[in-house]
C-alpha positions as CSV (number, residue, x, y, z in Angstrom):
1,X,82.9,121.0,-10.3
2,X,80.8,118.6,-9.3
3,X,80.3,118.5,-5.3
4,X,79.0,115.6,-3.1
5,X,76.4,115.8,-0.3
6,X,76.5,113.5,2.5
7,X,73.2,112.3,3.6
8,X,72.2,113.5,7.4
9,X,68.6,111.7,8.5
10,X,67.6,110.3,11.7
11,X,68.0,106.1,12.8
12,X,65.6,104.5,15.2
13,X,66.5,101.5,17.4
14,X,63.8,99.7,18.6
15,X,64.5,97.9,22.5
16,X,60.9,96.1,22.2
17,X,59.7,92.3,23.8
18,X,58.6,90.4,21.5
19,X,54.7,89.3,23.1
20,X,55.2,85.4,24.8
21,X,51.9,83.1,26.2
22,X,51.7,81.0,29.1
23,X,51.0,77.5,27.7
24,X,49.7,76.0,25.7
25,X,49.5,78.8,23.5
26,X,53.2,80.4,23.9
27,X,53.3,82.7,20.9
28,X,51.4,85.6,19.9
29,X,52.5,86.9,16.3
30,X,49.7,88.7,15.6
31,X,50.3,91.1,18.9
32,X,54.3,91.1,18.3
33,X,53.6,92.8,14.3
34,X,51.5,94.8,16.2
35,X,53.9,95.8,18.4
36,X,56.4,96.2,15.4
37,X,53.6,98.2,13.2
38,X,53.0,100.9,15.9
39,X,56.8,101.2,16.4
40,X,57.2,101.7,12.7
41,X,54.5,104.2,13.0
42,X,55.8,106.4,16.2
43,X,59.6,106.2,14.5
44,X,58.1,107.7,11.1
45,X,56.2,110.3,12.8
46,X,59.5,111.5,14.6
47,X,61.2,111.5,10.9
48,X,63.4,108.1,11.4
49,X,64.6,107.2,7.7
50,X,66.2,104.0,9.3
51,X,64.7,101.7,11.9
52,X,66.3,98.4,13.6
53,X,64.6,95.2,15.3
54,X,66.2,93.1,17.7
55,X,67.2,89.7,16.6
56,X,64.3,87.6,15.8
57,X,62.0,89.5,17.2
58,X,59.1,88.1,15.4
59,X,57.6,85.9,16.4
60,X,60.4,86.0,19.5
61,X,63.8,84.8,20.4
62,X,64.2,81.0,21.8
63,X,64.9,81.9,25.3
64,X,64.3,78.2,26.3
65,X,66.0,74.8,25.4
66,X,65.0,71.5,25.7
67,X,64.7,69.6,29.2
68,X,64.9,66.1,28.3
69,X,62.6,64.9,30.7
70,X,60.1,67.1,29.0
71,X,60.4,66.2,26.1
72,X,56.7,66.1,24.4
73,X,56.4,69.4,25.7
74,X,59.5,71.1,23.6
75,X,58.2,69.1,20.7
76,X,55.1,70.6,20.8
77,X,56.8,74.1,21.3
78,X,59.0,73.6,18.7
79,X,55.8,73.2,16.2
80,X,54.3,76.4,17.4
81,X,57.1,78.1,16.8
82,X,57.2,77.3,13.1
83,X,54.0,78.2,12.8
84,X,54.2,81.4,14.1
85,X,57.0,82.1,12.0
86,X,56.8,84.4,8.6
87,X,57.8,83.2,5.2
88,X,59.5,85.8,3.2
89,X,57.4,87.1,1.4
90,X,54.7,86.6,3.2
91,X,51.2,88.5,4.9
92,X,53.6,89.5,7.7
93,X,56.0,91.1,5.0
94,X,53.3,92.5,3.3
95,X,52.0,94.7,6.5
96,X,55.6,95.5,7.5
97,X,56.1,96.8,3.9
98,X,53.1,98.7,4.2
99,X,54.1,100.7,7.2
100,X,57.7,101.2,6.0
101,X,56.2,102.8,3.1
102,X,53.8,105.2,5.0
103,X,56.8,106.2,7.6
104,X,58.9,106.4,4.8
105,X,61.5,104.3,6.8
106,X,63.7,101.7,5.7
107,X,63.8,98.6,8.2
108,X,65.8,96.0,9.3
109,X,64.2,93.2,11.6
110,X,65.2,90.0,12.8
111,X,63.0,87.7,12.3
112,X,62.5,83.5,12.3
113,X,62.0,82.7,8.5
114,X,60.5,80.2,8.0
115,X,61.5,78.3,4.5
116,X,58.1,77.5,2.4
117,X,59.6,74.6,0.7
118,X,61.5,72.1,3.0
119,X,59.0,71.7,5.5
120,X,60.8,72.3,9.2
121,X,63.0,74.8,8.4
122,X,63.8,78.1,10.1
123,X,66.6,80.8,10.0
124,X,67.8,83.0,11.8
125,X,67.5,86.1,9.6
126,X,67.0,89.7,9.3
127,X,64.4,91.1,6.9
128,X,66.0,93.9,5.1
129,X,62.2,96.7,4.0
130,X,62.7,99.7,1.7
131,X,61.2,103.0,2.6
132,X,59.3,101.9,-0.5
133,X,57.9,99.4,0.7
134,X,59.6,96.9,-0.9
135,X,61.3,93.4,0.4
136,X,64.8,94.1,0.0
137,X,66.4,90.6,0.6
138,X,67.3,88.4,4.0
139,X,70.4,88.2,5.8
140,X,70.6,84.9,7.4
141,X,72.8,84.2,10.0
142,X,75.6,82.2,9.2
143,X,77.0,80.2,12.2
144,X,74.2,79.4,15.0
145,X,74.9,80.0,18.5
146,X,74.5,77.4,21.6
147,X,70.9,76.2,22.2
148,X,69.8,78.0,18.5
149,X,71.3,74.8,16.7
150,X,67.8,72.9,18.1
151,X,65.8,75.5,16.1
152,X,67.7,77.2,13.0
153,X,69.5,75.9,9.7
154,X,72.7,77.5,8.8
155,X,72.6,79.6,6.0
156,X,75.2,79.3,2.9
157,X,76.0,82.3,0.9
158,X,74.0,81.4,-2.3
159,X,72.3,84.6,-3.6
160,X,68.4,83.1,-3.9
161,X,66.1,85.7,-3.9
162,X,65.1,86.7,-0.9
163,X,68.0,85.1,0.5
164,X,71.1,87.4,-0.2
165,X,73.3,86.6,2.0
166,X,76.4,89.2,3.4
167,X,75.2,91.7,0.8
168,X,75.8,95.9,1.2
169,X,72.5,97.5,-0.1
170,X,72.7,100.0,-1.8
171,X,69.9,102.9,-0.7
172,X,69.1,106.3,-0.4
173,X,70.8,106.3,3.1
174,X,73.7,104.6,2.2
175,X,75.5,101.6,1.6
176,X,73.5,99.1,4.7
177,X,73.9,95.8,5.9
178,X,73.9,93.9,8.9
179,X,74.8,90.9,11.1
180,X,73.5,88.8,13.7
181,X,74.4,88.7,17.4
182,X,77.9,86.2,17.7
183,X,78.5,87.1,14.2
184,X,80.3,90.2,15.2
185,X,82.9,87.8,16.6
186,X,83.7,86.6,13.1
187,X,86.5,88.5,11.4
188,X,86.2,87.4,8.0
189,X,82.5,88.1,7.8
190,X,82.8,91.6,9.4
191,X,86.0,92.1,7.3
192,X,84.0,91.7,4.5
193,X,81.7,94.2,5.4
194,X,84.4,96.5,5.9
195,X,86.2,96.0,2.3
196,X,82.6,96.4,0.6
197,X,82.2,99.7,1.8
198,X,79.1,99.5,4.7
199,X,78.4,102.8,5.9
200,X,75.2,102.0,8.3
201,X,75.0,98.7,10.0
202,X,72.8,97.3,11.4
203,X,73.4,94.7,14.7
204,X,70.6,92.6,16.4
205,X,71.3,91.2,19.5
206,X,68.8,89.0,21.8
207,X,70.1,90.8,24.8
208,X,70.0,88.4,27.6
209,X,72.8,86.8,30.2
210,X,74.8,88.3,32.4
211,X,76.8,84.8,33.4
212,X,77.9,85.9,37.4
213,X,81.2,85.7,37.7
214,X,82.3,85.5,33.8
215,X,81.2,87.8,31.5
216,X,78.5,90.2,30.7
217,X,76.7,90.3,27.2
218,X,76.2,94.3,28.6
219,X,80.0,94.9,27.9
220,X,80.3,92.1,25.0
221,X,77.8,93.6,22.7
222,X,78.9,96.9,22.1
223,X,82.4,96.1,22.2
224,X,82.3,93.5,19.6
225,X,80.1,96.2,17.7
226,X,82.3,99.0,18.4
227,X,85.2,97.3,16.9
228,X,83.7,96.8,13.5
229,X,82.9,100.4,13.5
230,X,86.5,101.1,14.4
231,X,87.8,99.2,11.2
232,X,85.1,99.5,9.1
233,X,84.5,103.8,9.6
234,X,80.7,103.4,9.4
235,X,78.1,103.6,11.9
236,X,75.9,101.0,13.8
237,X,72.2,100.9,15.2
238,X,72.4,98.3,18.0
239,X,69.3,96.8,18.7
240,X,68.5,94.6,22.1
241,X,65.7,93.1,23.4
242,X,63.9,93.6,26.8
243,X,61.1,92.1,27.6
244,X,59.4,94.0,30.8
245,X,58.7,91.7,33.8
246,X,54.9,92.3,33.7
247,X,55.1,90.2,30.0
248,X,57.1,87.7,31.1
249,X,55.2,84.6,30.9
250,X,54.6,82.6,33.8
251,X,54.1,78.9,32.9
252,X,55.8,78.7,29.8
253,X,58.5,75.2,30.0
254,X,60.6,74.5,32.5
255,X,63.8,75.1,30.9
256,X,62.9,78.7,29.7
257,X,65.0,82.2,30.9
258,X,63.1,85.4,29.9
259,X,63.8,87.3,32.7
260,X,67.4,87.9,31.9
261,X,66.6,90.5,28.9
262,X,68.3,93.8,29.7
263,X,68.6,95.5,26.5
264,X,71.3,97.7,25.6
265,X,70.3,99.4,22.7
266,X,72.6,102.1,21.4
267,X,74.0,104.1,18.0
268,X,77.7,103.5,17.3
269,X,79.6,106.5,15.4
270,X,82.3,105.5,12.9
271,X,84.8,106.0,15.4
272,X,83.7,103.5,17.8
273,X,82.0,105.8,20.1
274,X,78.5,105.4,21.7
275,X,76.6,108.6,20.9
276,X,73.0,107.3,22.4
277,X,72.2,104.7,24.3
278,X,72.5,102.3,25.6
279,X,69.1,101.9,27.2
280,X,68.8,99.4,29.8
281,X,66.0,97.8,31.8
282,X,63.3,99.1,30.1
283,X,61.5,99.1,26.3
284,X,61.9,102.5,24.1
285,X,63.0,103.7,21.0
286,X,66.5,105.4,20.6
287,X,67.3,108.0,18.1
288,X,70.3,109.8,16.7
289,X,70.5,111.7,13.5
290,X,73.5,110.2,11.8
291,X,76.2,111.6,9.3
292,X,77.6,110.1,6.4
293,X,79.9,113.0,6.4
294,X,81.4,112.0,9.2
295,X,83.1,108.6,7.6
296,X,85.6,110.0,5.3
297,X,87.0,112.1,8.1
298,X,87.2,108.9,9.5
299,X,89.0,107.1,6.8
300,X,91.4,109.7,6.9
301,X,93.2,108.1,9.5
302,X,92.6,104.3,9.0
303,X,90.9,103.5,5.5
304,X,91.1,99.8,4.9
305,X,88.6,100.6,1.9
306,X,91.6,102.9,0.3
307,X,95.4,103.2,1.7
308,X,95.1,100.7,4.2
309,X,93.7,98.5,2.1
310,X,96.3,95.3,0.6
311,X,93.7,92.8,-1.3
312,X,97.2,91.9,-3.1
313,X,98.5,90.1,-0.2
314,X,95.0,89.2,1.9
315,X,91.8,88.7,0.4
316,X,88.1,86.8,0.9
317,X,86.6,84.0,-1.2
318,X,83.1,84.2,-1.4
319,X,80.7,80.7,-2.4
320,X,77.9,82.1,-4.6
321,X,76.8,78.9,-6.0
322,X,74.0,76.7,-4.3
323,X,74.8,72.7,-2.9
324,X,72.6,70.5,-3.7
325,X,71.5,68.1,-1.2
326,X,69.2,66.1,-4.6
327,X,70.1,66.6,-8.0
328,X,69.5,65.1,-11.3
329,X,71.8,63.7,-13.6
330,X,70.7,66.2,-16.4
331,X,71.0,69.5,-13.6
332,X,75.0,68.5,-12.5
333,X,75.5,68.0,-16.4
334,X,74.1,71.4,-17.3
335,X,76.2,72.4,-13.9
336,X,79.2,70.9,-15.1
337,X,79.2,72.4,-19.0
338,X,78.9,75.6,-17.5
339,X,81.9,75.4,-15.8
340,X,83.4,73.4,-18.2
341,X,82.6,76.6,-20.8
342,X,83.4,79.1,-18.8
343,X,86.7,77.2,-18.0
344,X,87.3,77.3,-21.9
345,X,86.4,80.7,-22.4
346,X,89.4,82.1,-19.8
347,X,91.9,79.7,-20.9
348,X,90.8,81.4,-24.5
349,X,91.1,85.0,-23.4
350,X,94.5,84.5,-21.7
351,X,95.5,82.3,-25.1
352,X,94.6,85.1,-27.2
353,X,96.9,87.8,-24.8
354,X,99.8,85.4,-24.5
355,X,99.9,85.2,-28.1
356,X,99.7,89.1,-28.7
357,X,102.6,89.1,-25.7
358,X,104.8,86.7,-28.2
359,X,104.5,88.6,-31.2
360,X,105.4,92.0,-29.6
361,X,108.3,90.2,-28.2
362,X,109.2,88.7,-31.7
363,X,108.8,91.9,-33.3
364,X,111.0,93.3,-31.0
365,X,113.8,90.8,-31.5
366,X,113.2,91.5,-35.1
367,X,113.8,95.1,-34.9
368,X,116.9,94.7,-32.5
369,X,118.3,91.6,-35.2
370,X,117.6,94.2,-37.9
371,X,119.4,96.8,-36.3
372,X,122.4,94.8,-35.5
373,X,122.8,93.7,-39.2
374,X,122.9,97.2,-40.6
């Protein structure tokens, strides 16, 4: 008999500031990989097999928005930050593989991609590093939040290398994954998670606004968190800026809020409950050594993977194939033959078993005709 071994290894979340400038500089990349590197390093040397990033934390999260009466200005921040963002892959992807590799870690990182071939534009993403040292794929985030829509594109569900959008990798740790911040408030997409099995997710947050009087992103992120957790019986390394006050720039734009980073980082067990964390109002590194064991004791309650699970009276549709915005007559030809085959081929198949239905039938009305004669 053959017996299965869950995996037990330790997660790292990293609560880490991303490094801002005062103008007219307002970005330093170079210190904010740094940063990430010698995180990386520390969380291998403490024997993390699994390490989270906040949401874009390189080059940084846009904690500012346009002021209309400064205008110029948010042009010309809007320019630095495309430059200081990575393309994927990239030399920033080449050094953060290069770490993972030594701490033997895999990682997960938010970052703003940068696309190299339509100049301008950006995602929202998280880079996805195996403890190989090897670029896994991008997750980019589907549905932009607020002020975001003046920076990000929204991502489709096209699987483009490196883009590979709401996929479960599959890993030495586990079946991962991950989301991005308001994501976790859309059911489909974290329902799709569940039904594909994740067992270690992965959720950046930027980790900022507490709105007086309303409600607070301290209780909203890991409630919204805990709840896929809940349905989904796998665990969860929350990670949440905070950017400490003596980094905070001080001239930066007008319409800028970076002093409202609290943090928050946590590890989530498959039954919704926060095991470490969350660490506020200050930078650090949580750790928990996490058990995959621990899931199927959870499904045997709840299993929406097995006997809770009714695809034959809900299910998802997911959009693999790309739009595209400029194509040539020949391409939406070679498009539309595809289809057209393909189309062909299944009415074939089902053809071929309706016809092997009839003659069973007419054999058995044969026999019964037969029968009834003698």
């Amino acid at each position: 008999m053959m017996y299965r071994d869950y995996p037990v290894y330790k997660v790292a979340v990293a609560q880490l500031g991303s490094v801002f400038k005062d103008k007219p500089q307002y970005f330093d990349s170079r210190a904010t990989l740094a940063k990430a590197i010698k995180a990386i390093e520390e969380a291998g040397k403490n024997g993390a097999r699994f390490m989270v990033f906040p949401e874009i934390f390189l080059p940084g999260y846009p904690y500012w928005s346009i002021n209309l009466k400064e205008g110029p200005e948010f042009a010309l921040i809007w320019r630095e930050y495309l430059r200081h963002s990575p393309i994927v892959p990239g030399p920033e992807t080449e050094e953060i593989c290069a770490a993972a590799k030594k701490a033997n870690c895999y990682i997960a990182m938010g970052i703003n991609e940068r696309d190299p071939e339509l100049e301008g534009r950006m995602y929202n993403a998280i880079l996805f590093v195996s403890s190989e040292g090897e670029v896994m794929g991008t997750h980019r985030k589907l549905n932009i939040t607020v002020h975001e829509q003046l920076f990000h594109t929204r991502a489709d569900v096209t699987r483009v290398t490196p883009c590979d959008n709401i996929r479960i990798y599959e890993t030495g740790i586990g079946k991962l994954s991950g989301l991005i911040c308001g994501e976790h408030c859309q059911p489909l997409l974290m329902q799709h998670m569940v039904v594909e099995g994740e067992q270690i997710h992965a959720a950046l947050w930027p980790g900022y606004f507490d709105y007086p009087g309303a409600y607070s992103l301290r209780t909203v992120i890991p409630a919204m968190t805990q709840g896929l957790c809940i349905a989904a019986q796998n665990w969860a390394a929350v990670a949440s800026c905070y950017i400490p006050p003596n980094e905070i720039p001080r001239n930066f734009y007008s319409n800028s809020i970076f002093d409202g980073t609290f943090g928050g980082s946590c590890v989530i067990n498959p039954v919704g409950e926060i095991v470490a964390g969350p660490l506020y109002d200050s930078e650090g590194i949580v750790y928990y050594d996490v058990d995959l064991g621990f899931i199927p004791l959870a499904k045997s309650v709840v299993n929406l993977t097995g006997s809770y699970d009714r695809r034959d009276v809900l299910s998802l549709l997911r959009r693999e194939k790309p739009y595209f915005p400029v194509a040539t007559i020949e391409k939406m030809e070679d498009i539309t033959y595809s289809e057209a085959a393909e189309t062909i081929a299944h009415l074939k198949e089902r053809l071929t078993k309706l016809e092997a239905r009839v003659q069973i039938l007419d054999e058995g009305k044969a026999k019964k005709l037969g029968s009834s004669k003698r």
